[in-house]
Z-matrix of the N, CA and C atoms (Angstrom, degrees):
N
C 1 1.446
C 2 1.529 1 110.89
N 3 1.563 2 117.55 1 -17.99
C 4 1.482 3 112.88 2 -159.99
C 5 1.538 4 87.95 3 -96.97
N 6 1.242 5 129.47 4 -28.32
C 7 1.080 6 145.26 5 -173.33
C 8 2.038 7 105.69 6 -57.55
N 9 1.270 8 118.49 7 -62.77
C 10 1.612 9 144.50 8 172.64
C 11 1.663 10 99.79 9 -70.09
N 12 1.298 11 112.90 10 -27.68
C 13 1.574 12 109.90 11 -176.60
C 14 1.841 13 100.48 12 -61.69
N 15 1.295 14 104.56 13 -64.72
C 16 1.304 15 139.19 14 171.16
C 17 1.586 16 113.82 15 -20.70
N 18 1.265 17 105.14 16 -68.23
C 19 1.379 18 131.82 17 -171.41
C 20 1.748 19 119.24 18 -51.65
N 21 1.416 20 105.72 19 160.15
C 22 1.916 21 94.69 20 174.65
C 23 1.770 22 91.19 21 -103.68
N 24 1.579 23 125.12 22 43.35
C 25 1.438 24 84.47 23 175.89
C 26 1.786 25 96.08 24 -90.32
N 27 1.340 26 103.59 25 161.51
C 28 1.568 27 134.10 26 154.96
C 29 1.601 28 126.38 27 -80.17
N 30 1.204 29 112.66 28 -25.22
C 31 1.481 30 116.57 29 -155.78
C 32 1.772 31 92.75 30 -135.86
N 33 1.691 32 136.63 31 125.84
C 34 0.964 33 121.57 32 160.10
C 35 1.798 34 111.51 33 -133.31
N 36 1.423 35 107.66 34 143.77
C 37 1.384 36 96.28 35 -161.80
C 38 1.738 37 90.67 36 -120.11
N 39 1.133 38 112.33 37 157.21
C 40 1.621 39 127.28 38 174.71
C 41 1.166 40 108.04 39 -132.37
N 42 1.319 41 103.42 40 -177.07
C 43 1.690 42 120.20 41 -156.73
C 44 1.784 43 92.48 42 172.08
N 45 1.423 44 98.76 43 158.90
C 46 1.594 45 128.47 44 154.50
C 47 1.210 46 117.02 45 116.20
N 48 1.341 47 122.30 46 -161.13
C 49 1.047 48 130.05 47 -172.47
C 50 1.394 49 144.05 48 -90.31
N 51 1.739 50 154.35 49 173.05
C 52 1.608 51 119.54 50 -134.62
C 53 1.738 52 109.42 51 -3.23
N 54 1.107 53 96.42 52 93.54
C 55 1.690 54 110.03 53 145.99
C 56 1.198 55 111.60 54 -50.70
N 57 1.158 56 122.53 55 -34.25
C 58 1.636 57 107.01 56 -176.24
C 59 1.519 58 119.58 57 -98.43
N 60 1.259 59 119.95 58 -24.02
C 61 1.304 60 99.13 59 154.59
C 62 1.712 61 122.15 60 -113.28
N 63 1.522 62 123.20 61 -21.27
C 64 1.254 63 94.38 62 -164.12
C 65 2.043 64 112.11 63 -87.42
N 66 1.752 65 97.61 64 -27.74
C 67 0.751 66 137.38 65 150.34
C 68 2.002 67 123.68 66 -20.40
N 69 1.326 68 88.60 67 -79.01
C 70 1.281 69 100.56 68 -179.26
C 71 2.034 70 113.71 69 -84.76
N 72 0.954 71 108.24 70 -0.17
C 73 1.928 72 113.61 71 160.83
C 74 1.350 73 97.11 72 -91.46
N 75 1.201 74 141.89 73 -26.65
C 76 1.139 75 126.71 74 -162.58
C 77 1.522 76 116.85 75 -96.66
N 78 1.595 77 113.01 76 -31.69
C 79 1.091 78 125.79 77 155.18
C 80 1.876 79 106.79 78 -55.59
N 81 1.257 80 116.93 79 -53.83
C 82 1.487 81 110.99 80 -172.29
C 83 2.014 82 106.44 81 -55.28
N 84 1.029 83 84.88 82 -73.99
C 85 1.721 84 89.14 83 166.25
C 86 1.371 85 122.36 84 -11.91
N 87 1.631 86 115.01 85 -54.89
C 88 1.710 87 135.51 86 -177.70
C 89 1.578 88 99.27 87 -60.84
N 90 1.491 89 92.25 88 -60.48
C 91 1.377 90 92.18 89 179.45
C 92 1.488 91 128.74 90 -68.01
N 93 0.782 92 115.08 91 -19.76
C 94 2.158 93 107.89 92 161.70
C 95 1.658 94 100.77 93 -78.71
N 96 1.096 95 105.10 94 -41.14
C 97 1.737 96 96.67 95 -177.28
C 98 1.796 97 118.30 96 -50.47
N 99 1.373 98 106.70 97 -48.04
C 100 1.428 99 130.98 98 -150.94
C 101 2.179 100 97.21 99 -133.02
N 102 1.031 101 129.66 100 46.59
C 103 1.277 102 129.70 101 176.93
C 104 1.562 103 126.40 102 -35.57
N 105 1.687 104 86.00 103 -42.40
C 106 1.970 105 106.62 104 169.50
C 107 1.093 106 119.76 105 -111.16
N 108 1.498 107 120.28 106 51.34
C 109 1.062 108 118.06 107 166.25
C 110 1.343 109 103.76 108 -125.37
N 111 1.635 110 124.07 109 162.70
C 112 1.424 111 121.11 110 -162.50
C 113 1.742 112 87.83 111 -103.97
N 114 1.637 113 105.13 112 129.19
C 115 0.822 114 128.97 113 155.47
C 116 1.262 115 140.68 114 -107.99
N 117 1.669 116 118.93 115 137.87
C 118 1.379 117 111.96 116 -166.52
C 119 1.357 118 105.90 117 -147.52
N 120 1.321 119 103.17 118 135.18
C 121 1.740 120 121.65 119 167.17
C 122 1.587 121 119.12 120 -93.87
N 123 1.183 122 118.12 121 131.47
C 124 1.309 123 140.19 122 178.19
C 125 1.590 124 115.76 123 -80.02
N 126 1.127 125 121.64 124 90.11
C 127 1.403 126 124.85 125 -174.08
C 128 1.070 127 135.70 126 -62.59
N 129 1.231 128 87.70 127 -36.74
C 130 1.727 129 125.60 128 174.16
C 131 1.797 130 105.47 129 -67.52
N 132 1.681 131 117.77 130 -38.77
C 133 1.377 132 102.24 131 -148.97
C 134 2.051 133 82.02 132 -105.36
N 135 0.897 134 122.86 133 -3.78
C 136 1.554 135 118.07 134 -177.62
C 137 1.457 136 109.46 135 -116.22
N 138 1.642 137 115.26 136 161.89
C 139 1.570 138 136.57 137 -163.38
C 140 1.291 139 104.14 138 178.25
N 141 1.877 140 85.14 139 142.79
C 142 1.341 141 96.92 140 -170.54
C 143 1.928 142 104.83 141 -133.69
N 144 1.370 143 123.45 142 153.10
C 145 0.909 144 92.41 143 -163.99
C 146 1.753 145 108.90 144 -97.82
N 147 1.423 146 129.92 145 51.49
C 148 1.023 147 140.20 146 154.03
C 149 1.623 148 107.59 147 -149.94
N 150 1.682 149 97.42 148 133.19
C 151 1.537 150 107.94 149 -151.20
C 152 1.984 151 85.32 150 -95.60
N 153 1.396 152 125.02 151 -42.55
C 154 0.991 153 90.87 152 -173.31
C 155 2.030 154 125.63 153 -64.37
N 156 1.635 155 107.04 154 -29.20
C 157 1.387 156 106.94 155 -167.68
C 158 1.782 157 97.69 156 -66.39
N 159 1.267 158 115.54 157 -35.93
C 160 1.659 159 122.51 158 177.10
C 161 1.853 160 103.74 159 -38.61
N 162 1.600 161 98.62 160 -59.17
C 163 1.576 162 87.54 161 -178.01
C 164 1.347 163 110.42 162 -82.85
N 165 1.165 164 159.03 163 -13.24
C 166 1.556 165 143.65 164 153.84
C 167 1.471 166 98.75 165 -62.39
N 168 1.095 167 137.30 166 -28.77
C 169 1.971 168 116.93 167 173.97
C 170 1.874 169 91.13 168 -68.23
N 171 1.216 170 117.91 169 -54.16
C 172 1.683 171 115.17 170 -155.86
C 173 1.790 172 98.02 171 -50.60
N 174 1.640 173 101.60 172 -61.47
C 175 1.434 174 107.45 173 168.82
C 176 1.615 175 126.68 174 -28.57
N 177 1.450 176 135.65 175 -69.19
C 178 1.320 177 150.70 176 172.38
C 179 2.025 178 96.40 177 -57.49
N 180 0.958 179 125.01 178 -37.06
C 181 1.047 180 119.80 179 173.97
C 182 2.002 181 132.08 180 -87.41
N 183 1.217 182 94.23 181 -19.06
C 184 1.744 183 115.84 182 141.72
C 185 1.380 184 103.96 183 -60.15
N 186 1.447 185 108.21 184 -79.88
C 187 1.790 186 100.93 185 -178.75
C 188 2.069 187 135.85 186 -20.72
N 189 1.757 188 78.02 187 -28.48
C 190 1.296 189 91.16 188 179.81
C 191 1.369 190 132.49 189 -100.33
N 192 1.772 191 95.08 190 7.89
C 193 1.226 192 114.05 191 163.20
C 194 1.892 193 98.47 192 78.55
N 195 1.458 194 112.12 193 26.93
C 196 1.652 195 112.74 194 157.21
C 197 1.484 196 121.39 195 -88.82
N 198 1.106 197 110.91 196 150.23
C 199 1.735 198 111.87 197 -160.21
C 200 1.605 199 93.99 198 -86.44
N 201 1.118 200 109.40 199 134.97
C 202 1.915 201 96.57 200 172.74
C 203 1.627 202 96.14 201 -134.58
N 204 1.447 203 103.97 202 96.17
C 205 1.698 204 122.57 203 177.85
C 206 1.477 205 104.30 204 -81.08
């Protein structure tokens, strides 16, 4: 996070595997680092192996106004 804190990006994109947990801390993390920057999750490129907790992370993470394409 101190790393993205640091940085000029604008735009950060994720991916991988459990979306819901390793996935979705790491997105949270980005997001305190980088608040205005557009963030986006890859739906397509991550899985988790429980589909309902996967969509309550996507959900709480909509809330937070992350793009999940």
């Amino acid at each position: 996070a101190n790393f993205i804190q640091k940085s000029d990006y604008e735009e950060l994109h994720f991916a991988g595997l459990v979306s819901h947990i390793c996935v979705f801390c790491n997105i949270i993390l980005a997001f305190g680092a980088k608040p205005n920057a557009r963030i986006i999750l890859h739906q397509n490129l991550s899985a988790s192996f429980d589909e309902n907790l996967e969509k309550s992370a996507f959900d709480i993470l909509r809330a937070y106004g992350i793009e999940i394409v």
